[in-house]
C-alpha positions, -999 to +999 in steps of 0.1 A: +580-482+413+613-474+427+609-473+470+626-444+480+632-435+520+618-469+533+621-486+562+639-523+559+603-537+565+585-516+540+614-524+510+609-563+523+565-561+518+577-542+484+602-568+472+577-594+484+551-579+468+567-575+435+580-613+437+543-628+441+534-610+413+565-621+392+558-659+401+520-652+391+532-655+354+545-689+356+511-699+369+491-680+342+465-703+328+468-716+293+435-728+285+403-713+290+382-681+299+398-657+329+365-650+336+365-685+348+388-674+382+381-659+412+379-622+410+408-620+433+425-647+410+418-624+382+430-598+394+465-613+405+464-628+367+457-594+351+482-579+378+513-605+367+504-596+330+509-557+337+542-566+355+552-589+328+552-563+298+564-538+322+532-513+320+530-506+354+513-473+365+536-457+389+509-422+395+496-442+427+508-471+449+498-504+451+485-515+488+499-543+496+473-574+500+445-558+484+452-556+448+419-538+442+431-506+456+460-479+453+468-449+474+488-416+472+489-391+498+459-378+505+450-418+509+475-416+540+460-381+555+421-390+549+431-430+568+447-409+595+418-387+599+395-421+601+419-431+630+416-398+650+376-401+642+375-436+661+398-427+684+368-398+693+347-424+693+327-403+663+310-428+638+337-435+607+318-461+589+309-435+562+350-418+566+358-455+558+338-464+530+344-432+513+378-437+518+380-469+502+359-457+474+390-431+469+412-455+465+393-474+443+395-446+417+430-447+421+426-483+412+404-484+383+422-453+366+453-467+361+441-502+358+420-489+332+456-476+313+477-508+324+449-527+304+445-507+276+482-504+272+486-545+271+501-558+234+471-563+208+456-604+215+450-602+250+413-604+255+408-586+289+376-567+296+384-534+314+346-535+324+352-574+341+381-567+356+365-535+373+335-554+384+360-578+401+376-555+415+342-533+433+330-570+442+358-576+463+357-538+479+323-537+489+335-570+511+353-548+533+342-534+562+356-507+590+360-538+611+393-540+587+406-507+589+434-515+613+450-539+582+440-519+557+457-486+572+487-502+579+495-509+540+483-479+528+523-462+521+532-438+496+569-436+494+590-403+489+606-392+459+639-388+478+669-411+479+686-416+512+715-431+500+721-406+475+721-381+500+743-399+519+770-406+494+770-374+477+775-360+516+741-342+517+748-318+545+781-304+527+766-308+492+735-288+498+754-249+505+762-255+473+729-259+459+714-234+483+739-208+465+729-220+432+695-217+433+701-181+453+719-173+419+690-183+398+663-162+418+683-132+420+689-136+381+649-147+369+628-136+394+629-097+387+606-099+359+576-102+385+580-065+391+575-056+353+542-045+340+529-064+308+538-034+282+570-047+288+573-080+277+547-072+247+574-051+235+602-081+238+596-103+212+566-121+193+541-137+220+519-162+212+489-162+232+469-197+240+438-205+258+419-231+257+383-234+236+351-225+253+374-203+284+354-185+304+322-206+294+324-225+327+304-201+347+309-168+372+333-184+394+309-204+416+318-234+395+320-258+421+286-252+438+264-275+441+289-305+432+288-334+454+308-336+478+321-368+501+319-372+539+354-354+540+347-325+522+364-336+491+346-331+457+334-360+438+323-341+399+313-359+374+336-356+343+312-332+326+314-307+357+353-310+361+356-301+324+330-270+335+355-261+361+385-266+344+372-240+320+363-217+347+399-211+360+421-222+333+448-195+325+458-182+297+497-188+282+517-161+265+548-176+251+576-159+237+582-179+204+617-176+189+614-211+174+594-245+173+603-250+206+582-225+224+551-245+205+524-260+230+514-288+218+504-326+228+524-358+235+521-384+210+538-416+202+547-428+166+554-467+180+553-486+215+592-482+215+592-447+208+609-415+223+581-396+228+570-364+206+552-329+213+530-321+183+528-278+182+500-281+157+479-301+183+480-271+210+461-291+246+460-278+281+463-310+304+439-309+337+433-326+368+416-324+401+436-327+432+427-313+472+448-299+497+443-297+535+440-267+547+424-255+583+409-287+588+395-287+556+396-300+519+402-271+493+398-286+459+428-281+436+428-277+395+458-286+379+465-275+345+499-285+325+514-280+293+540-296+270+566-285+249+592-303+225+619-296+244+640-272+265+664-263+234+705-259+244+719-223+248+755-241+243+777-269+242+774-273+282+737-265+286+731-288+319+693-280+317+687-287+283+667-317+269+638-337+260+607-320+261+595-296+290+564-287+309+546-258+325+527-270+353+502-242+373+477-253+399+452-231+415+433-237+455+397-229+454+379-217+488+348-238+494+326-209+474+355-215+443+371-180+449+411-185+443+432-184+474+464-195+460+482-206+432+513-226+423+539-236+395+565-259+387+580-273+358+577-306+346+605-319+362+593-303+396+619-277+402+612-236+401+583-242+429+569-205+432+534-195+447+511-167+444+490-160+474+457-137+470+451-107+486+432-119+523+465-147+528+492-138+551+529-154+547+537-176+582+564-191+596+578-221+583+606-243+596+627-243+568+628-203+562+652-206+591+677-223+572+692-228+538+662-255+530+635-242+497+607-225+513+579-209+495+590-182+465+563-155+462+579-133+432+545-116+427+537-104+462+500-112+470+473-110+439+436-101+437+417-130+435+402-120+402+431-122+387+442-159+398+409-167+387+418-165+351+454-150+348+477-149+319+508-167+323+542-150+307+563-180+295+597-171+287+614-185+252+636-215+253+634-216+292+600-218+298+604-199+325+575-181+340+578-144+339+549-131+355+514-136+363+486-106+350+454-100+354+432-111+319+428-083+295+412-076+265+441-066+243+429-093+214+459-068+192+488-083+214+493-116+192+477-141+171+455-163+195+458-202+198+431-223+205+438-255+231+421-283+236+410-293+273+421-330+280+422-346+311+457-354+325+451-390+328+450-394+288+491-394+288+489-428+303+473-444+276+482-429+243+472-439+211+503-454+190+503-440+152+515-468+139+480-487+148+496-510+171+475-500+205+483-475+233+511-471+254+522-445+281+540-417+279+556-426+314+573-456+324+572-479+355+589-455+375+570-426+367+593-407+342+589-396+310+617-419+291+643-400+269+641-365+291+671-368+314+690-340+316+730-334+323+722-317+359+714-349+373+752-357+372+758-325+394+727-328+412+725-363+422+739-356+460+705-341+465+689-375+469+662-364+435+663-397+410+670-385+377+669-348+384+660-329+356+638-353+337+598-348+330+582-372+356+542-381+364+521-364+390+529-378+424+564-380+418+572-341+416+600-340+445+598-297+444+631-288+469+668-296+459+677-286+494+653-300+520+622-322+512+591-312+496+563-324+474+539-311+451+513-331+462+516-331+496+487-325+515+497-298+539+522-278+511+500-247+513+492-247+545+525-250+557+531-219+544+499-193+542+468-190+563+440-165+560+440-131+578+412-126+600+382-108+591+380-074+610 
């Protein structure tokens, strides 16, 4: 992974990091069982053989010295909150192991894709490598907090240098205008009721099987929970929830293009493909920080072929495109917000519900991105399963309704349910293995688009092109993440009750 907005130090421990790894290979052994290593020898072997055919997975970070465990940013908020717990003097042994036991996921997901993804002939168990790997975790205790914290980094998805030679604070007026032309010019259709856009084209309706089976909105209760707050389901009861509040897509179709469909790969080499007659809704849990809390987060995206040129200078046009819409639960799983980007992280909009109130926010005193609300504030019923308008071509979303029953409006698509972390280990049709549909850096190869030539000042990598959760830089102008842990409430809070 690319470090972006380091310090000297940090890029040195990265380089470092990267180099140790490298020099691993040379020292591989040739005869032999690897079981036959250390587990920490294992690990570095199995870590220099990832590295080696490039197969990195870039969704989390590695920290540097233990090679059992990888962080993003809730990693850095939840180790902060363990250093303001001892600071207290409140007991943290339990903050600390569950921490570590969050990064350890991290760990074992995409270990679990790096090894998967390896060439055919390399006999590594997933299952050995993971026991290693816990053996060498439960070691640690909160006696080693102080080191552990102080490699736990998650870079930014912004580039410094590119702001700096594209002359950033010049540069960005013209952005700010740009993207003040685009709202003005898209963001109307919020006001329009849905008789409207039934009547403007052929819609294809898609939900995903068994929606609405999940339960009556109290999916998450009764789902365990860590000494955070954070939920810990099981895989069955994240599916259950995913079903509860997964929305429903209409798409205007005016060619294969607006098709939903699912990633596949026809060779390890290959540009990546979006098969329409495979319709899936991607999901994933992620938690926000909100008054002091944890709110869960269910993250639902879907794919398309491509965002399809309106003419010979189309900047926007490319490679496949995603729809990306995450919903914030309330500890009782009521909807208090919801959110949407595109694939490439740009057209960040929210939609509060009813009981939120707008604040203050640095940037909304500037020409920085601050939080879009094109729909005003929405019951909660109707974030809890609302039907997304999806504009043709664009992708654009048009407006967000509350669910009907108008089973007249179009034909109705069935998707599957798939959890996100499938696209990092894809099965190859040409029986060869799996391979991801990102790279090392985190970007879906063959989706750049031309706007990263006018955009670059911006300080975005590769602006334009699909990219992997955790790397969703969201604001052109400022700095802004989907991920982040305080993104909503840096913007809402609830209103009182009288």
């Amino acid at each position: 992974m690319m470090v972006r907005t380091a310090t000297m130090k940090t890029m040195v421990m990265m380089s470092l990091a990267i180099g140790s790894l490298s020099a691993c290979v040379g020292a591989l052994p040739t005869v032999g069982p690897i079981s036959d290593l250390s587990c920490r020898d294992q690990l570095e072997y199995v870590d220099a053989l990832i590295v080696e055919n490039e197969l990195r997975n870039a969704e989390a970070a590695p920290v540097l010295g233990y090679p059992f465990l990888r962080a993003n940013r809730n990693s850095v908020l939840m180790g902060k909150q363990i250093a303001v717990s001892q600071v207290d003097g409140q007991e943290s042994g339990t903050l600390f192991d569950d921490w570590i036991d969050q990064m350890r996921r991290l760990d074992r997901q995409a270990r679990a894709s790096e090894v998967r993804n390896l060439p055919i002939g390399h006999a590594i168990s997933i299952e050995g490598i993971d026991d290693c790997a816990n053996q060498l975790a439960v070691e640690l205790t909160s006696s080693s907090f102080g080191s552990i914290s102080a490699a736990v980094f998650v870079p930014d998805d912004y580039l410094d240098f590119q702001r700096i030679a594209g002359l950033y604070p010049l540069t960005a007026f013209a952005a700010h205008f740009g993207y003040e032309g685009w709202k003005r010019d898209n963001l109307q259709s919020f006001t329009q009721p849905p008789a409207v856009f039934a009547k403007s084209g052929f819609w294809r309706r898609y939900a995903a099987f068994d929606q609405g089976d999940g339960g009556d909105g109290n999916a998450i209760t009764g789902i365990t929970r860590d000494s955070f707050g954070r939920l810990l389901p099981a895989s069955a009861e994240l599916e259950r929830i995913a079903q509860t509040y997964a929305p429903e897509f209409r798409v205007r179709e005016e060619s294969d293009s607006d098709k939903i469909g699912r990633p596949s790969l026809a060779s390890r080499d290959a540009i990546s493909k979006v098969d329409g007659a495979q319709p899936a809704v991607f999901y994933r849990l992620s938690h926000t920080y909100w008054k002091n809390k944890w709110y869960p987060q269910i993250v639902y995206t879907v794919w398309f072929p491509e965002r399809p040129a309106t003419g010979m200078f189309d900047v926007l046009a490319g490679h496949l495109d995603a729809l990306v819409w995450r919903v914030t639960l309330d500890h009782d799983g009521v909807p208090l917000v919801a959110d949407s980007i595109h694939g490439c992280g740009c057209y960040h909009m929210f939609f509060p519900a009813a009981g939120l109130e707008r604040i203050k926010a640095p940037e909304d005193n500037d020409i920085s991105e601050t939080a879009e609300t094109p729909a005003g504030f929405l019951d909660p019923a109707t974030l809890e399963n609302p039907i997304l308008w999806v504009d043709a071509t664009s992708h654009y979303l048009l407006s967000v309704t509350a669910k009907d029953n108008a089973e007249t409006v179009s034909p109705k698509t069935g998707m599957e349910l798939v959890r996100e972390e499938a696209l990092a280990s894809i099965k190859l049709e040409d029986g060869s293995g799996y391979a991801s549909l990102y790279d090392e850096d985190g970007f879906v190869p063959g989706t750049d688009r031309l706007e990263r030539f006018i955009l670059w000042p911006m300080g975005i990598e590769r602006p334009g092109a699909m990219r992997q959760w955790g790397h969703h830089a969201t604001a052109f102008v400022g700095r802004r993440h989907f991920d982040q842990t305080d993104v909503i409430a840096r913007y809402f809070r609830l209103q009182p009750k009288p």
